[in-house]
PyMOL Python script that loads the backbone (N, CA, C, O; Angstrom):
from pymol import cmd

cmd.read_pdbstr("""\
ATOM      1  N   UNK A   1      -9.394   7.801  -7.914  1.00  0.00           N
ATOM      2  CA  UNK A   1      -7.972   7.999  -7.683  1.00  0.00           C
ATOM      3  C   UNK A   1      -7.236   7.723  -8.979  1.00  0.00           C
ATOM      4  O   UNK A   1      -7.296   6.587  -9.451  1.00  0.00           O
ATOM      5  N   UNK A   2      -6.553   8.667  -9.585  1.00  0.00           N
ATOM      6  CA  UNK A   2      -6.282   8.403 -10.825  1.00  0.00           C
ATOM      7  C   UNK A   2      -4.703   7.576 -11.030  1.00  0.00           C
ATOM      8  O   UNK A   2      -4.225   7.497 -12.161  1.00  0.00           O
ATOM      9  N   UNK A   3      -4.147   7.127 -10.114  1.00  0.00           N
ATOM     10  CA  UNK A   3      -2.444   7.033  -9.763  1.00  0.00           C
ATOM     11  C   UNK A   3      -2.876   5.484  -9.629  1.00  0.00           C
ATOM     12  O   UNK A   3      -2.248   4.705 -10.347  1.00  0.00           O
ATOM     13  N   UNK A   4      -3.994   4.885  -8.693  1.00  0.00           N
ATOM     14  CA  UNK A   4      -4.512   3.669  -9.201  1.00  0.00           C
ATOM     15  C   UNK A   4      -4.923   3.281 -10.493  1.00  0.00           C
ATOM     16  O   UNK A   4      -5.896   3.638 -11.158  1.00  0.00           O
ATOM     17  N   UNK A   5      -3.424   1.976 -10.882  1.00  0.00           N
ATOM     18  CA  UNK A   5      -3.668   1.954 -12.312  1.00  0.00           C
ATOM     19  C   UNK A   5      -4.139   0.400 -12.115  1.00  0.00           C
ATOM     20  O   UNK A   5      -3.908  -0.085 -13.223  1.00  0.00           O
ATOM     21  N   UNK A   6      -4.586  -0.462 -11.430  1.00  0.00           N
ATOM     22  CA  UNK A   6      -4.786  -1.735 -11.127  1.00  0.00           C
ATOM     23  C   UNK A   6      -6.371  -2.351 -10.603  1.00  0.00           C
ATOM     24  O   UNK A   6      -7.295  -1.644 -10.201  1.00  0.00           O
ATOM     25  N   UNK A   7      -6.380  -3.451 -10.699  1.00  0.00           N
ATOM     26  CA  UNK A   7      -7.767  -3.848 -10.747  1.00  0.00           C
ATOM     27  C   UNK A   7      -8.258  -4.136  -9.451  1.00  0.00           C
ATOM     28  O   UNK A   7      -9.414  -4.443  -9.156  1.00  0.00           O
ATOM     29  N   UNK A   8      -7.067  -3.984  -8.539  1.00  0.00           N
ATOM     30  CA  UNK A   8      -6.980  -4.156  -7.496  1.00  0.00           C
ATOM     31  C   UNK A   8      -7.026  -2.957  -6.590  1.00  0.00           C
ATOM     32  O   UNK A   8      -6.502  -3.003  -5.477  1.00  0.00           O
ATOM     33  N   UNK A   9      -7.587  -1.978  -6.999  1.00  0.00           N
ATOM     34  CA  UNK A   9      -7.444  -0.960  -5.930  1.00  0.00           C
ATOM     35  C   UNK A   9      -9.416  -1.223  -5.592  1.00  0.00           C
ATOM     36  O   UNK A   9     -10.312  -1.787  -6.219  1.00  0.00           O
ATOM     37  N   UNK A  10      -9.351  -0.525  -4.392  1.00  0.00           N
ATOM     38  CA  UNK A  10     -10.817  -0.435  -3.610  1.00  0.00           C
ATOM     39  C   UNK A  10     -11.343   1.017  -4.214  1.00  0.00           C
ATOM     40  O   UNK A  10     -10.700   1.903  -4.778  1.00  0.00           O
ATOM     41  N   UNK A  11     -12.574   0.942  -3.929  1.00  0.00           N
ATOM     42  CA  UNK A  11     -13.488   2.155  -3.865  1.00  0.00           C
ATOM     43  C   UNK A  11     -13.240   3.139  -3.002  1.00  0.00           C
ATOM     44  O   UNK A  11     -13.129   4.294  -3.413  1.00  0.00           O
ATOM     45  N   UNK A  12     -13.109   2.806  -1.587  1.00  0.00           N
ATOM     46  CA  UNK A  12     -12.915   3.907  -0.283  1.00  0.00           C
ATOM     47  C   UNK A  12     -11.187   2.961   0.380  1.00  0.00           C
ATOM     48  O   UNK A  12     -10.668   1.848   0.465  1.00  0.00           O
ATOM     49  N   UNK A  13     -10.977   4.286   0.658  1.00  0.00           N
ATOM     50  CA  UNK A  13      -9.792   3.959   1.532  1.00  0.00           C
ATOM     51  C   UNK A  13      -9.832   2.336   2.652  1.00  0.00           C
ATOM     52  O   UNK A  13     -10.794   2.061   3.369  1.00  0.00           O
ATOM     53  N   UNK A  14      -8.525   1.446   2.533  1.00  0.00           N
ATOM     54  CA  UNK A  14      -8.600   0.708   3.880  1.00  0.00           C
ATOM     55  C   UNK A  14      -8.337   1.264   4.685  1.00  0.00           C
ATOM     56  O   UNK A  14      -7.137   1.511   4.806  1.00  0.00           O
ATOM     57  N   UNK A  15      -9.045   1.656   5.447  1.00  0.00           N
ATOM     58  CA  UNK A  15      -9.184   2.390   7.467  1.00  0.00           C
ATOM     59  C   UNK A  15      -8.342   1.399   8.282  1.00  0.00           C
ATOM     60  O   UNK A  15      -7.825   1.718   9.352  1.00  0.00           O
ATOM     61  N   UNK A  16      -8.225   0.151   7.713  1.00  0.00           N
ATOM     62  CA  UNK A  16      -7.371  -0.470   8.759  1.00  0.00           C
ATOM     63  C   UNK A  16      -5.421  -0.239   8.580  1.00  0.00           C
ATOM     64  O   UNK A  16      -4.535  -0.591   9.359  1.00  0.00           O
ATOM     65  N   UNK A  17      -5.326   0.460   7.276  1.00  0.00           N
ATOM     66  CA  UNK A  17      -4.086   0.479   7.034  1.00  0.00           C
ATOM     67  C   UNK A  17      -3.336   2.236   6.798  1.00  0.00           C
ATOM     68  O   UNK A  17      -3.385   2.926   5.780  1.00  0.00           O
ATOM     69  N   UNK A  18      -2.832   2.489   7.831  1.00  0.00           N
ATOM     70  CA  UNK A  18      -2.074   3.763   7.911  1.00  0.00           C
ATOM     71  C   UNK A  18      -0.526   3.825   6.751  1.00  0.00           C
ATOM     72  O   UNK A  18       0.554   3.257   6.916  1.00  0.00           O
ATOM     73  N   UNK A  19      -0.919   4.626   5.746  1.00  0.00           N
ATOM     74  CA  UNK A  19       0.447   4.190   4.883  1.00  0.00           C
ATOM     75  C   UNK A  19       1.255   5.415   4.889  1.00  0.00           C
ATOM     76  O   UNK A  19       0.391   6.284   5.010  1.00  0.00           O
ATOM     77  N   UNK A  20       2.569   6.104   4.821  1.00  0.00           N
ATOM     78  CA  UNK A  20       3.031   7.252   4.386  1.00  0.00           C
ATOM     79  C   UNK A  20       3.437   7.373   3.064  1.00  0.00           C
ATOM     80  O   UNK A  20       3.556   8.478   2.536  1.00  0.00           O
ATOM     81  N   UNK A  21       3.700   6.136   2.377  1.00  0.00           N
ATOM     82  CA  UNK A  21       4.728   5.829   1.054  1.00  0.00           C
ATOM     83  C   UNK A  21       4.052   6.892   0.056  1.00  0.00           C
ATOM     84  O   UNK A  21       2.852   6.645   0.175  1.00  0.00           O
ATOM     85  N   UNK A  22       4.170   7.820  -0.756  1.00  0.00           N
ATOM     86  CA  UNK A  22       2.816   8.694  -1.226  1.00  0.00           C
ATOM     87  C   UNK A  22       3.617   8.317  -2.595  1.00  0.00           C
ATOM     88  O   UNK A  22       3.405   9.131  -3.494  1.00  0.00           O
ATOM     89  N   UNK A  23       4.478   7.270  -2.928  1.00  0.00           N
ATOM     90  CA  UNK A  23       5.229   7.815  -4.161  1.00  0.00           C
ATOM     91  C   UNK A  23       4.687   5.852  -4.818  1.00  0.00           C
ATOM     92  O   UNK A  23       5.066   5.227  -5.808  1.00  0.00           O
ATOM     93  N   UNK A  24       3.831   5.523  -3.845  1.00  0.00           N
ATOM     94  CA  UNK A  24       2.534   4.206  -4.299  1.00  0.00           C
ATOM     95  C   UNK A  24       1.534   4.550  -5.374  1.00  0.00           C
ATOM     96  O   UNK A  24       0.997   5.648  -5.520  1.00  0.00           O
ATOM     97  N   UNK A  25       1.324   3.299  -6.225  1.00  0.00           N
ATOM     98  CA  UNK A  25       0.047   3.778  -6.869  1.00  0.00           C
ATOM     99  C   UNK A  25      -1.188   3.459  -6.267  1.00  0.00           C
ATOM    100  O   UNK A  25      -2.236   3.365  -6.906  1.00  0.00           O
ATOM    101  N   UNK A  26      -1.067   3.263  -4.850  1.00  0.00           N
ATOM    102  CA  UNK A  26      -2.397   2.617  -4.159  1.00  0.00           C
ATOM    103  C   UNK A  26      -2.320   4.033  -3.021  1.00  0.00           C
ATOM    104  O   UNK A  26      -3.471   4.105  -2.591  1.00  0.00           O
ATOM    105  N   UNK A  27      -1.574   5.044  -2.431  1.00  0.00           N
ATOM    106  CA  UNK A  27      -1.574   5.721  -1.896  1.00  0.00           C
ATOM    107  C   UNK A  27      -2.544   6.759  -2.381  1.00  0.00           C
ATOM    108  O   UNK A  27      -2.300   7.254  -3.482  1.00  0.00           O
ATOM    109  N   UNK A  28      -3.524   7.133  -1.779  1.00  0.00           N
ATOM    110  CA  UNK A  28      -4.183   8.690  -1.606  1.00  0.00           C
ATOM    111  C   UNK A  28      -3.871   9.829  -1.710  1.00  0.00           C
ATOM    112  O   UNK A  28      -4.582  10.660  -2.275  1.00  0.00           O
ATOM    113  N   UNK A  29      -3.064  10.012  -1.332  1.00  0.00           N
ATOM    114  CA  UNK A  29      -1.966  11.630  -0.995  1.00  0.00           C
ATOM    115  C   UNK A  29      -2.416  12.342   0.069  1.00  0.00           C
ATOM    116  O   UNK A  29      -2.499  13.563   0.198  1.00  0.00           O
ATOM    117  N   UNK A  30      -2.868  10.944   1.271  1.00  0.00           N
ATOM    118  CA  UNK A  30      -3.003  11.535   2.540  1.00  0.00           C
ATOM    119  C   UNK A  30      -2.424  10.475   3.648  1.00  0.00           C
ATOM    120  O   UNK A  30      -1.342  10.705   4.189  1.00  0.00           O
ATOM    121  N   UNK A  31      -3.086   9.456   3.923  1.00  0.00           N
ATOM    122  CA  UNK A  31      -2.082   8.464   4.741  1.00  0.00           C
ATOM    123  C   UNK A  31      -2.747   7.083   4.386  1.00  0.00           C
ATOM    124  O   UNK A  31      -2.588   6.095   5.103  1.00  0.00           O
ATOM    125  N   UNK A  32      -3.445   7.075   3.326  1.00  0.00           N
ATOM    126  CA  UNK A  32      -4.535   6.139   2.567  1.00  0.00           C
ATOM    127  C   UNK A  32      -3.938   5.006   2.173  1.00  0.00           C
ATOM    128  O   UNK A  32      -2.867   5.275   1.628  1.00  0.00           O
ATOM    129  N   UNK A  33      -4.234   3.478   2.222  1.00  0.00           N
ATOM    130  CA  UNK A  33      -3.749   3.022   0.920  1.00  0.00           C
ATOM    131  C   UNK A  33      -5.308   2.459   0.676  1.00  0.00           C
ATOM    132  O   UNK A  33      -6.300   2.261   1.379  1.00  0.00           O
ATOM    133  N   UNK A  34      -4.835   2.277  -1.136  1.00  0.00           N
ATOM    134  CA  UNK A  34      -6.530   2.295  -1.537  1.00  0.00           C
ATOM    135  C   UNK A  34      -6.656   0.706  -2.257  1.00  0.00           C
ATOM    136  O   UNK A  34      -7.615   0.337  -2.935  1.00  0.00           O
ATOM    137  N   UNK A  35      -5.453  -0.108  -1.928  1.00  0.00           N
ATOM    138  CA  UNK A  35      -5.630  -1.464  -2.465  1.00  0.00           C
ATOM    139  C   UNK A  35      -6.617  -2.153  -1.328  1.00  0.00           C
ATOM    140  O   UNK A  35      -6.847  -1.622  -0.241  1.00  0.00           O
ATOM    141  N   UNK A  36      -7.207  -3.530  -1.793  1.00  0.00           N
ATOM    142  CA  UNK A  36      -8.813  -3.933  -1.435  1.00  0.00           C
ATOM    143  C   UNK A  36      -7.529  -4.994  -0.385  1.00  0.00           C
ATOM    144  O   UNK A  36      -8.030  -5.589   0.569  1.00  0.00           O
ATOM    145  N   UNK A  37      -6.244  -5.141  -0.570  1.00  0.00           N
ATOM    146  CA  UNK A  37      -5.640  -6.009   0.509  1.00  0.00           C
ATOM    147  C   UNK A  37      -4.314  -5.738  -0.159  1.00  0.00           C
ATOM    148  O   UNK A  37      -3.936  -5.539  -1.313  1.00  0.00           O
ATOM    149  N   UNK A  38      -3.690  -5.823   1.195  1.00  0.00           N
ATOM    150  CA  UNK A  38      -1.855  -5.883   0.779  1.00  0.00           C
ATOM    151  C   UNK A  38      -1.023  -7.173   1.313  1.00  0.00           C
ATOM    152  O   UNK A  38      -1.688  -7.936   2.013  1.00  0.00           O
ATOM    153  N   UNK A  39       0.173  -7.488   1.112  1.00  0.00           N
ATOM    154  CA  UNK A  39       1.123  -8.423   1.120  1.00  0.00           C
ATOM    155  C   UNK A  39       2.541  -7.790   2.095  1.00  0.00           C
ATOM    156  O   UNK A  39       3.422  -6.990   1.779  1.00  0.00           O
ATOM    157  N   UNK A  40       2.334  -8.410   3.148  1.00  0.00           N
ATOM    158  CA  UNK A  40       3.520  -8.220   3.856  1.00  0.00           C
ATOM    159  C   UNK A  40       4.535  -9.101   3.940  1.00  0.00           C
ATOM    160  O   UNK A  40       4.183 -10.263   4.147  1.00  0.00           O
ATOM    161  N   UNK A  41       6.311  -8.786   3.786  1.00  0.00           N
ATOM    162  CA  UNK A  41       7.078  -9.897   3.876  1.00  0.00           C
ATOM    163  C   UNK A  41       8.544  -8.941   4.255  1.00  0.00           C
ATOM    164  O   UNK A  41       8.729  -7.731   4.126  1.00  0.00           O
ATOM    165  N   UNK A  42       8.988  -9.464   4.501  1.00  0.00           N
ATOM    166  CA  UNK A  42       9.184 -10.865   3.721  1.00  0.00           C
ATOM    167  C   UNK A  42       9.315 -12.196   4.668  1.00  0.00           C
ATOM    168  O   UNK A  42       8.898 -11.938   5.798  1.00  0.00           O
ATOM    169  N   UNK A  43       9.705 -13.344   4.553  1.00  0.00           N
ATOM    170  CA  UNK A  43       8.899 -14.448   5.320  1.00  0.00           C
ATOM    171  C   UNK A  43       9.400 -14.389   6.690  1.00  0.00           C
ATOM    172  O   UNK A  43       8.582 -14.710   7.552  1.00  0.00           O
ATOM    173  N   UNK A  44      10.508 -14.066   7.057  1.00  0.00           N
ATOM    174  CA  UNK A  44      10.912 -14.182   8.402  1.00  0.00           C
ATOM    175  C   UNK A  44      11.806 -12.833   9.008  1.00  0.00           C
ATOM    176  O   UNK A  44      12.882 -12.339   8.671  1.00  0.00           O
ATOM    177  N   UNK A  45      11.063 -12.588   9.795  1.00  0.00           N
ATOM    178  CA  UNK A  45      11.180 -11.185  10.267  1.00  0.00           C
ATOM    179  C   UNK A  45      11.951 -10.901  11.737  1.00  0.00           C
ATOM    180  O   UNK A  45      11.450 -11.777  12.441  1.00  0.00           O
ATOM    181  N   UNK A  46      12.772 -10.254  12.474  1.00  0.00           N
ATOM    182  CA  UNK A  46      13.194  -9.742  13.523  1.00  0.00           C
ATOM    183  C   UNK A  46      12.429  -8.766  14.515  1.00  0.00           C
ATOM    184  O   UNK A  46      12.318  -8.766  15.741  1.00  0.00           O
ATOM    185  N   UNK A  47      11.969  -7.974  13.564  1.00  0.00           N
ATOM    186  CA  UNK A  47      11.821  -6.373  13.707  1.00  0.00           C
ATOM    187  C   UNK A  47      10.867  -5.533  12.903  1.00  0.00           C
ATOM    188  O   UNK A  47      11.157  -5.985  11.796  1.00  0.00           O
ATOM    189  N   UNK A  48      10.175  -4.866  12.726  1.00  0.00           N
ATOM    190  CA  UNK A  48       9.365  -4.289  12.039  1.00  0.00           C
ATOM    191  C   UNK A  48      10.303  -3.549  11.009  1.00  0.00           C
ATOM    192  O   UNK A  48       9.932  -3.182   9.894  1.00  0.00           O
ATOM    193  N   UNK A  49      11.204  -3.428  11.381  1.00  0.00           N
ATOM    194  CA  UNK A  49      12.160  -3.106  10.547  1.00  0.00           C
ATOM    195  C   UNK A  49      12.365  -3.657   8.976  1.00  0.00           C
ATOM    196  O   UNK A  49      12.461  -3.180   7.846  1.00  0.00           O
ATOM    197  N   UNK A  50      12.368  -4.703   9.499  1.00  0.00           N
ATOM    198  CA  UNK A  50      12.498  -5.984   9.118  1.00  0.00           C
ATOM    199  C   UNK A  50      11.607  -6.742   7.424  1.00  0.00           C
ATOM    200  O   UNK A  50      11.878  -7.583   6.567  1.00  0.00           O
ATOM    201  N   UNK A  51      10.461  -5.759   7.750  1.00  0.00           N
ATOM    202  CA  UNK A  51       9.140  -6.290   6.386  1.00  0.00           C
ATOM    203  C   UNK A  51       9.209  -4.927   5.832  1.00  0.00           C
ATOM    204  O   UNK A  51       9.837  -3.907   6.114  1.00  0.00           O
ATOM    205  N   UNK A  52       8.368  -5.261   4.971  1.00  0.00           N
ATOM    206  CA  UNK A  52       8.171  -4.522   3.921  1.00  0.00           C
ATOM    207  C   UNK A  52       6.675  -4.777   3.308  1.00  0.00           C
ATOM    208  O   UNK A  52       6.089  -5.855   3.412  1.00  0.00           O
ATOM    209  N   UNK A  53       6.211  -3.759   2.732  1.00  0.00           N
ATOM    210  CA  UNK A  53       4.688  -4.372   1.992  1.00  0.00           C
ATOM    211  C   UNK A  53       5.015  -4.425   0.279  1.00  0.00           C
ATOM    212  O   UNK A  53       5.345  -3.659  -0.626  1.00  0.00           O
ATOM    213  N   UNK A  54       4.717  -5.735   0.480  1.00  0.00           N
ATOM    214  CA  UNK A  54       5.240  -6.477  -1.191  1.00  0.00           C
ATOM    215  C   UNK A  54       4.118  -6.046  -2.140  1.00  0.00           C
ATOM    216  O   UNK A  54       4.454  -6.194  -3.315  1.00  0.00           O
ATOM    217  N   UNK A  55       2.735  -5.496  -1.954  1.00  0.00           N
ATOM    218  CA  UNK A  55       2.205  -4.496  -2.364  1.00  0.00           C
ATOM    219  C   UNK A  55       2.083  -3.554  -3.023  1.00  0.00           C
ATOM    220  O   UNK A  55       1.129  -3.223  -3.727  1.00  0.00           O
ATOM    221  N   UNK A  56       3.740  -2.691  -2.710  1.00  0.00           N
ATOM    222  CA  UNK A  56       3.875  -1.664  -3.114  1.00  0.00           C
ATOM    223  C   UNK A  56       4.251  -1.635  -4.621  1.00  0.00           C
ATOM    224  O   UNK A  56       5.003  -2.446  -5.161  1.00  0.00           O
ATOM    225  N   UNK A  57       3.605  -0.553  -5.250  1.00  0.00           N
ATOM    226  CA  UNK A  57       4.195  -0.421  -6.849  1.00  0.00           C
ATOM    227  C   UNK A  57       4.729   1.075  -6.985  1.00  0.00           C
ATOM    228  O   UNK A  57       4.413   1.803  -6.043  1.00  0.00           O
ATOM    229  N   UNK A  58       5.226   1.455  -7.652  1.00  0.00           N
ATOM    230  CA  UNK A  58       5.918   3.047  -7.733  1.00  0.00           C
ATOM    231  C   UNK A  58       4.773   3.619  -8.546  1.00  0.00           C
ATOM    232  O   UNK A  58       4.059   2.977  -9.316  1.00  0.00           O
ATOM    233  N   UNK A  59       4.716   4.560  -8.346  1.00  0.00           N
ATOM    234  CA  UNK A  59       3.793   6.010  -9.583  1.00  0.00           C
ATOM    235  C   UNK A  59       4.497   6.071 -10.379  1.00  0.00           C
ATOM    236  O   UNK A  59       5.656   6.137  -9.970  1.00  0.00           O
ATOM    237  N   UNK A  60       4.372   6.088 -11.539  1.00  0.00           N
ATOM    238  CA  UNK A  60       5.147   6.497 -12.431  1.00  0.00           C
ATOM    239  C   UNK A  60       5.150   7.560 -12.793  1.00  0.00           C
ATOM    240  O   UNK A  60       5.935   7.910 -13.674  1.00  0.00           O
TER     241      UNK A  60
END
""", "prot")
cmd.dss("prot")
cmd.show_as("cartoon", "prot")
cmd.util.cbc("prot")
cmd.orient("prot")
């Protein structure tokens, strides 16, 4: 995956994590994310609304 610029991305897709964000450098350009683990927050939440994955980095 060439958009993974980090030491932290995985080999095969996480199957446990459905992402749409495609404008990630851990995104696939299908519904992939390809980091080996992500960070959800922020600490106190309502709503799914509510978090965000602290994870995310932009493509440049």
């Amino acid at each position: 995956m060439s958009d993974c610029k980090t030491n932290n991305c995985a080999k095969n897709p996480n199957q446990g994590i459905s992402c749409m964000v495609k404008n990630c450098v851990y995104h696939d350009g299908e519904k992939n994310c390809m980091t080996k683990e992500i960070s959800v927050g922020p600490h106190h939440a309502n709503s799914s609304a509510d978090t965000i994955c602290a994870t995310f980095k932009a493509k440049e």
